[in-house]
C-alpha positions as CSV (number, residue, x, y, z in Angstrom):
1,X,-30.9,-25.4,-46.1
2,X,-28.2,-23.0,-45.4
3,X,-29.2,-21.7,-42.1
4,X,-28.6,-25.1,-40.2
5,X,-25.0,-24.8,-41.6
6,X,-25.0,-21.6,-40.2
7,X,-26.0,-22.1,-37.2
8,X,-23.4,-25.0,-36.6
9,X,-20.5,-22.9,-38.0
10,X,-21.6,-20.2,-35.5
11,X,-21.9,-22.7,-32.8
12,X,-18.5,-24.5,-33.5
13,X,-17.1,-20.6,-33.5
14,X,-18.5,-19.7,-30.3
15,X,-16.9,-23.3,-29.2
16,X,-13.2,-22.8,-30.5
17,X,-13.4,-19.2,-28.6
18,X,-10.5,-17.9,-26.6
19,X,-10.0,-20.8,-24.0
20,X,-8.4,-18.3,-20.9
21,X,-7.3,-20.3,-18.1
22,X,-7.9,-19.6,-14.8
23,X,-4.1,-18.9,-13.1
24,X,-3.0,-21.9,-10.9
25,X,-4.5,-22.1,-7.7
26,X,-1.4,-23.5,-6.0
27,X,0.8,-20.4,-7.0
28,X,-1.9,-17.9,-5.9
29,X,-1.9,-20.2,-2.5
30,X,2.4,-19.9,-2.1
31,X,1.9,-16.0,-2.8
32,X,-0.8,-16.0,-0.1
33,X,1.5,-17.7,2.9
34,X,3.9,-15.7,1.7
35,X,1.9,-12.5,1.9
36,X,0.8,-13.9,5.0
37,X,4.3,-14.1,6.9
38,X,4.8,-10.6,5.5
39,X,1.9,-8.9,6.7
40,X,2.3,-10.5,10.5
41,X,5.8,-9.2,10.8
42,X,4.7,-6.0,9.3
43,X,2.1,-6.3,11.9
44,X,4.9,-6.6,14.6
45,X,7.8,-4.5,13.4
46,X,5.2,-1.6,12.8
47,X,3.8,-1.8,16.3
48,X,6.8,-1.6,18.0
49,X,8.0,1.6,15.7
50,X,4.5,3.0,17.3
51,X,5.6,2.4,20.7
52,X,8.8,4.5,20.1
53,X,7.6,6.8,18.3
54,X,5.1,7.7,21.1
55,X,7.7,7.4,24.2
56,X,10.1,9.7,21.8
57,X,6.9,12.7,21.0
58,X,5.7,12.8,24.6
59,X,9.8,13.4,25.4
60,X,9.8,15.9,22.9
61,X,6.4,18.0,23.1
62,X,7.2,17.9,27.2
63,X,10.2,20.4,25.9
64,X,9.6,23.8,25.0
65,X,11.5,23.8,21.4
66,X,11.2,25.3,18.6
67,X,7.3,25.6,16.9
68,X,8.2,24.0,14.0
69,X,9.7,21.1,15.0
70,X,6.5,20.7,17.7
71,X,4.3,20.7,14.5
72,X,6.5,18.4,12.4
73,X,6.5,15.7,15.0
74,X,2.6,16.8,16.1
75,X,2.1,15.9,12.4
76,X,4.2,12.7,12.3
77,X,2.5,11.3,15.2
78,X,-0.5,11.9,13.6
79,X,0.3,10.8,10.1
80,X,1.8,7.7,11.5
81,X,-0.9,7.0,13.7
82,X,-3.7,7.4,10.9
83,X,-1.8,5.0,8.4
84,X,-1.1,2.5,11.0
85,X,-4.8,1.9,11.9
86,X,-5.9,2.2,8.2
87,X,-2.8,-0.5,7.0
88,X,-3.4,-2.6,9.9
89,X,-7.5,-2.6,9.4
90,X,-6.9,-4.1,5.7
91,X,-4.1,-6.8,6.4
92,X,-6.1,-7.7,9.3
93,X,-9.2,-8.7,7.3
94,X,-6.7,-10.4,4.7
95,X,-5.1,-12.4,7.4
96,X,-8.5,-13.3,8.2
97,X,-9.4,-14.5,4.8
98,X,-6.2,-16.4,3.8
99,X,-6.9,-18.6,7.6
100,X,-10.8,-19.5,5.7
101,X,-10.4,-22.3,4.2
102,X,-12.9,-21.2,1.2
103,X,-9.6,-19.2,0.1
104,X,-7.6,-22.0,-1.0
105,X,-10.5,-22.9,-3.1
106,X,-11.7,-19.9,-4.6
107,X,-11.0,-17.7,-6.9
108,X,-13.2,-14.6,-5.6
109,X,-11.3,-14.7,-2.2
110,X,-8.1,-14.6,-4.0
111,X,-9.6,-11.9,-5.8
112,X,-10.1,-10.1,-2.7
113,X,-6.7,-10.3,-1.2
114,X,-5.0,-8.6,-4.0
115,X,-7.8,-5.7,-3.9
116,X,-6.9,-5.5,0.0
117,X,-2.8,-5.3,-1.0
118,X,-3.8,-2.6,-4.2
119,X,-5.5,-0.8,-1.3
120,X,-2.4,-1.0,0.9
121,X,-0.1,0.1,-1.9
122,X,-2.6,3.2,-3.2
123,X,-3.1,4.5,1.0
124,X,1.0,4.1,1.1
125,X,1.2,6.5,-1.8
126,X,-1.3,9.1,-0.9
127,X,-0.2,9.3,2.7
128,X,3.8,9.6,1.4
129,X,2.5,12.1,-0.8
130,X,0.7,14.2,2.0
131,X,3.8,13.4,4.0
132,X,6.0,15.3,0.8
133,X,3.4,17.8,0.8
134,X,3.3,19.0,4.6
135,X,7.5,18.4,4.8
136,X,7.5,21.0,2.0
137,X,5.2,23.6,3.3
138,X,7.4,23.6,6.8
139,X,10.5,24.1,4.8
140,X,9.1,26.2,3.3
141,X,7.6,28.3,6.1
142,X,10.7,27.7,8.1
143,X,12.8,29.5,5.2
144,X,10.4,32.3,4.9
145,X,9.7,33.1,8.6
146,X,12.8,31.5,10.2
147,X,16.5,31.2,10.1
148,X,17.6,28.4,7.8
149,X,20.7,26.5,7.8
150,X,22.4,25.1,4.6
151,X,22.8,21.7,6.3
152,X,19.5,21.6,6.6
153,X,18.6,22.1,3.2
154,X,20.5,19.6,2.2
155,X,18.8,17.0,4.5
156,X,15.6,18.4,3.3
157,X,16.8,17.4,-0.5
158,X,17.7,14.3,0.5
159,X,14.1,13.6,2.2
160,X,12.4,15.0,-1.2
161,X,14.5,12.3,-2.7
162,X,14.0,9.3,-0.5
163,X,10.0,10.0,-0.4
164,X,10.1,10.4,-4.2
165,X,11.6,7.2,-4.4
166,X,9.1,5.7,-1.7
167,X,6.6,7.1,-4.1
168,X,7.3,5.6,-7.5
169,X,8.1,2.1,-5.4
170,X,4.9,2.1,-4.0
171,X,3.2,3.3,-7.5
172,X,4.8,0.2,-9.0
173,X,3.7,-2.1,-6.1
174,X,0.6,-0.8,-7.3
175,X,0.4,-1.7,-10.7
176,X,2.0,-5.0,-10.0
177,X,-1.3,-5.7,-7.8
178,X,-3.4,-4.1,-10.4
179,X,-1.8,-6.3,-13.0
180,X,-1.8,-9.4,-10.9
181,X,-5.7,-8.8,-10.1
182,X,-6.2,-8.7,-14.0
183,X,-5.0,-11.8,-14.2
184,X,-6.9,-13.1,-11.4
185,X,-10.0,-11.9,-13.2
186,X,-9.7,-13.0,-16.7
């Protein structure tokens, strides 16, 4: 006669289990038109910085200067050009999920959005860090093969600085998303 006590303490266990709540759905909704705004300036400002940026390498690769200032900005062009398609690619498809109206109602497109911004943060991190990389290897080739000023080195500190900083903002954008996500999820 035990077991059917058993079997309703187990039962009335399982019951009285951890009752997680789902986060509210109207604050995930005010971070999404938030996030939203963001993105489309982002969208805007970052185009525009495109448009310069091309008028002002065409000006300066139609110069003969020095080589490695033609591969530094070759490379930023690049860089920039690469990052901008790959930014603009994912907050274009979460633009396009926050306008479905499934989003305001579900919890899997939420879910989605925030794995859209941890990919942002993550591809901003990796391309600063290639960005630190290649600025390094031209100072560095520049001091070795060239003539460089002290001024110079100085500015170059101060870029290490600012993308190291860039880097451990983006790193904990990151792991705001990631935690934000886990949340999401439970």
């Amino acid at each position: 006669m035990k077991e059917p006590d058993e079997w309703s303490a187990l039962s009335k266990l399982w019951q009285t289990g951890d009752d997680k709540q789902a986060p509210p759905l109207a604050n995930l909704q005010a971070r999404q038109r938030r996030q939203s705004r963001i993105m489309l300036a982002n969208i805007i400002v970052e185009s525009l910085m495109m448009i310069v940026l091309g008028f002002f390498a065409v000006g300066f690769l139609s110069e003969n200067g020095d080589l490695y200032e033609q591969l530094w900005v070759g490379f930023v062009c690049g860089w920039a050009s690469v990052l901008f398609f790959l930014i603009n690619r994912s907050r274009w498809k979460s633009l396009r999920l926050i306008k479905t109206c499934a989003v305001s109602e579900s919890l899997s497109e939420q879910i989605d959005l925030v794995r859209h911004e941890i990919f942002r943060w993550r591809l901003s991190a990796v391309a600063t860090l290639i960005f630190l990389l290649v600025i390094s290897l031209l100072f560095i080739a520049s001091l070795v093969f060239g003539d460089q000023a002290l001024s110079a080195t100085g500015r170059m500190i101060l870029a290490w600085i600012v993308l190291v900083l860039a880097l451990v903002y983006f790193s904990w954008r990151k792991r705001a998303a990631m935690r934000m996500l886990e949340n999401i999820s439970a």
